[in-house]
C-alpha positions as CSV (number, residue, x, y, z in Angstrom):
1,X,-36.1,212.8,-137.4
2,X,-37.4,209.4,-135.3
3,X,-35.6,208.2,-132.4
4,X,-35.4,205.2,-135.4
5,X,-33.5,207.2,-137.6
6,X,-31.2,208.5,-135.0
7,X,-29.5,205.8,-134.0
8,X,-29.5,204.6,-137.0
9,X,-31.6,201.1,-136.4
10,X,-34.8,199.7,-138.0
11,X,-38.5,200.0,-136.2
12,X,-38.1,196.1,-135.3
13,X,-34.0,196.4,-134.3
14,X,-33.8,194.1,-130.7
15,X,-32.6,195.4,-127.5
16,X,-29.0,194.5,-128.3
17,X,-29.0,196.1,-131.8
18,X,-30.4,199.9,-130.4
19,X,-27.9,199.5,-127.3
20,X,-24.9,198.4,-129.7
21,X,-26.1,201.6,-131.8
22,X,-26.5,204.0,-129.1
23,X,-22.9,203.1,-127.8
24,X,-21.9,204.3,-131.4
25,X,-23.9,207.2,-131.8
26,X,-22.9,208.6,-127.9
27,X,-19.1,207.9,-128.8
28,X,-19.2,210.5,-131.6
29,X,-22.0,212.7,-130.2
30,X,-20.2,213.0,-126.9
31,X,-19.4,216.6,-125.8
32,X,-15.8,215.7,-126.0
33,X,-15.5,215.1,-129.2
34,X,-14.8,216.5,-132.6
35,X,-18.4,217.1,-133.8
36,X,-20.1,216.5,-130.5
37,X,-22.2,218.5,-128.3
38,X,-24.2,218.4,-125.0
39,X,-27.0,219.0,-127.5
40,X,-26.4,215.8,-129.6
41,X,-26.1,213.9,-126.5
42,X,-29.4,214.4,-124.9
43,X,-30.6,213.6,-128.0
44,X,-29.3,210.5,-128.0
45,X,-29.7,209.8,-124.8
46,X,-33.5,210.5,-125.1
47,X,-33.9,208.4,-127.9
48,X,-31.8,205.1,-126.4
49,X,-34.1,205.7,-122.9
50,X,-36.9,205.6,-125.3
51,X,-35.9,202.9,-127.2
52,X,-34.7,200.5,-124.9
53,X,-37.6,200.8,-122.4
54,X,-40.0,198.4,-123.7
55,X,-43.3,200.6,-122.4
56,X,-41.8,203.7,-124.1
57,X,-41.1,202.4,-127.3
58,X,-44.8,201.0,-127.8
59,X,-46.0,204.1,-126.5
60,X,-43.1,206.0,-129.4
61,X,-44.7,203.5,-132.1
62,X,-48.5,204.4,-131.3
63,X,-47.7,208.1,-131.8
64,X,-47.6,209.2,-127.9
65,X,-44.5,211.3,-127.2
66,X,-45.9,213.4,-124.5
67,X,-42.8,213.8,-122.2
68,X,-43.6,217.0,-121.3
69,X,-47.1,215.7,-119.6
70,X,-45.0,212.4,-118.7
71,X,-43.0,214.5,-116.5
72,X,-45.4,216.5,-115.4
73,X,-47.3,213.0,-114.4
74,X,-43.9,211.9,-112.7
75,X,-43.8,215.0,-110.7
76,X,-47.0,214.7,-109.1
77,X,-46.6,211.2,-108.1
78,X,-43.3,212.4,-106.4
79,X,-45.4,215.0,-104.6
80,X,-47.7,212.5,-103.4
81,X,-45.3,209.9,-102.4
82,X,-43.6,213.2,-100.4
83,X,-47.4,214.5,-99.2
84,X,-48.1,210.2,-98.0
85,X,-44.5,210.3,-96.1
86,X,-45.3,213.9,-94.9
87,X,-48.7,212.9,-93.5
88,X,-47.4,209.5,-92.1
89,X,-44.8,211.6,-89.6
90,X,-47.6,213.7,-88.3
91,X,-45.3,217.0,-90.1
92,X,-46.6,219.7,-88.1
93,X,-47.0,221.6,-91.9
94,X,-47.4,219.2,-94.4
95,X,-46.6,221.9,-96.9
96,X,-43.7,223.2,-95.5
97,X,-42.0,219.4,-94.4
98,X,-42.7,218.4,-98.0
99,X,-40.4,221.7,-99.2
100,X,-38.1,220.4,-97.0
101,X,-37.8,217.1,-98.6
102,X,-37.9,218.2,-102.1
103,X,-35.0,221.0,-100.7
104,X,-32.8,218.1,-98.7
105,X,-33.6,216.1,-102.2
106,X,-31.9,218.9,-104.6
107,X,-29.0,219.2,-102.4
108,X,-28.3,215.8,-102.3
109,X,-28.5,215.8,-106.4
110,X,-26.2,218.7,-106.5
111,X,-23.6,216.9,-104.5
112,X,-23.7,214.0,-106.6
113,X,-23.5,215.9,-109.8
114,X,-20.6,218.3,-108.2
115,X,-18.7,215.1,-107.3
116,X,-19.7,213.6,-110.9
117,X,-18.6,216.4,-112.7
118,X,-15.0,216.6,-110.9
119,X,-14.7,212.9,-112.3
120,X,-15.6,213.8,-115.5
121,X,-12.6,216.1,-115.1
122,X,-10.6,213.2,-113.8
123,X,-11.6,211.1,-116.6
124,X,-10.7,213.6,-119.4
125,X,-7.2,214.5,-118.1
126,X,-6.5,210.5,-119.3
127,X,-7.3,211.3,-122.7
128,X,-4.6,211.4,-125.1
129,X,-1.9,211.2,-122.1
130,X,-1.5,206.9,-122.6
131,X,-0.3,206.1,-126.3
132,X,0.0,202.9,-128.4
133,X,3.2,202.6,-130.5
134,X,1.3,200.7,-133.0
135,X,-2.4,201.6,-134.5
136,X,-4.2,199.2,-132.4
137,X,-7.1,200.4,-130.1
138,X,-6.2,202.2,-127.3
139,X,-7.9,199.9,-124.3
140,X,-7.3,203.1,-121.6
141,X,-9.1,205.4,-124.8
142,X,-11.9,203.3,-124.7
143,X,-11.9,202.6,-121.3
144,X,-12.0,206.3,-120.6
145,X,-14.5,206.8,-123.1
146,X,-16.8,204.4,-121.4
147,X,-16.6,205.4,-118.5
148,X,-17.4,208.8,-119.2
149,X,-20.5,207.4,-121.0
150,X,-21.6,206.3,-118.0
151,X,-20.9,209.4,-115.9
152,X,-22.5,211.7,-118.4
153,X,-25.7,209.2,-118.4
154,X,-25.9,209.5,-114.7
155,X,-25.7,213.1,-114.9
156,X,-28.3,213.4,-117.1
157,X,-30.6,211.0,-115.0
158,X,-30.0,213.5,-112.1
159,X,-30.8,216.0,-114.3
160,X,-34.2,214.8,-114.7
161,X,-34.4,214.1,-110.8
162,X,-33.8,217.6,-110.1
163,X,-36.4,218.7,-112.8
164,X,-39.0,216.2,-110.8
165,X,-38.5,217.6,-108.1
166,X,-38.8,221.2,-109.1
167,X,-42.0,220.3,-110.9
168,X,-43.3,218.9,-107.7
169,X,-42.3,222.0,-105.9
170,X,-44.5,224.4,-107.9
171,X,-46.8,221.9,-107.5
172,X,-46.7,222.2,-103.8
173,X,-47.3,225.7,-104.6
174,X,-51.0,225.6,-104.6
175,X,-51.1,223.7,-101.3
176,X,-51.5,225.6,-97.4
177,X,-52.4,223.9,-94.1
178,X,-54.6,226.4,-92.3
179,X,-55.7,223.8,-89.9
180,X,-53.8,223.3,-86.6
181,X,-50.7,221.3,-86.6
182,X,-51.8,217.4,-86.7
183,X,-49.5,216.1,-84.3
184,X,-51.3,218.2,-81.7
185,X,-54.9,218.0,-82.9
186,X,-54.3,214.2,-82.4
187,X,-53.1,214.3,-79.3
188,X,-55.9,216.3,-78.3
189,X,-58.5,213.9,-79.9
190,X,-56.8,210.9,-77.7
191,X,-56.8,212.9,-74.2
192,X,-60.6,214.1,-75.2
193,X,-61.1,210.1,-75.7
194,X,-59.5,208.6,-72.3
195,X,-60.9,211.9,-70.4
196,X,-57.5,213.7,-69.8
197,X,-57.1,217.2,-69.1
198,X,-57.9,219.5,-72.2
């Protein structure tokens, strides 16, 4: 099935048609639902990031739907961006100060999805507990139900940050300073220059 088919829209649907049509599709596929699943939801999810991104779609059109070798392409710009700040505070082990990072980085996503996933629980106790006396939309339902659209697209974007950054980390893997820290192999270089003591 195409990302197309999916949500239901045509190959030359707008922005605001696939993003109407996502919204659909993620209310019914959400994990909360009768008939939903965390399964259907990625899917979903994929397809709309897909989709909506300009770049992506032509890419999805042409036939190239490498995301595998996307993220693995993602994850080793993340390790250079973390190798160029490494190198740029003179780490005394690149290797091990980039671990660091990417291990200060993973914390920080945990955090955020632990205190995303308590409001997800927040969120849910309000379904069902505010009624209408007629059969009019429920505006604290939908409310609700947007709102945990938006947290379970967050998590899902930290979901892929943590899998970044666990790519880049195996990575890493391959990498070992043997050389002498770089901080103090400068600092020799500059006493050697002005002819300080060695």
């Amino acid at each position: 099935m195409t990302y197309y088919e999916l949500l239901g829209v045509a190959r030359d649907a707008d922005f605001d048609a696939v993003k109407r049509a996502y919204r659909s599709k993620a209310m019914s596929a959400h994990p909360d639902r009768n008939g939903g699943s965390d399964e259907k939801m990625r899917e979903i999810q994929e397809a709309y990031d897909c989709l909506s991104d300009p770049v992506k779609r032509a890419m999805y059109d042409v036939g190239d739907t490498h995301s595998e070798v996307q993220a693995e392409i993602e994850a080793a710009g993340l390790l250079r961006v973390l190798m160029d700040e490494a190198i740029d505070s003179f780490a005394m082990h690149l290797p091990m100060a980039i671990d660091i990072r990417i291990a200060t980085g993973l914390e920080n996503i945990n955090q955020k999805v632990r205190a995303l996933t308590t409001k997800r629980k927040r969120l849910l106790r309000w379904r069902g507990r505010v009624t209408r006396a007629d059969d009019g939309e429920n505006a604290v339902e939908a409310i609700v139900d947007e709102k945990l659209l938006a947290v379970e697209k967050e998590l899902l974007g930290l979901n892929y940050s943590a899998d970044l950054n666990h790519r880049a980390r195996a990575l890493l893997a391959v990498y070992d300073d043997k050389g002498e820290p770089v901080a103090e192999s400068d600092a020799w270089r500059e006493q050697q220059l002005i002819g300080g003591p060695t």
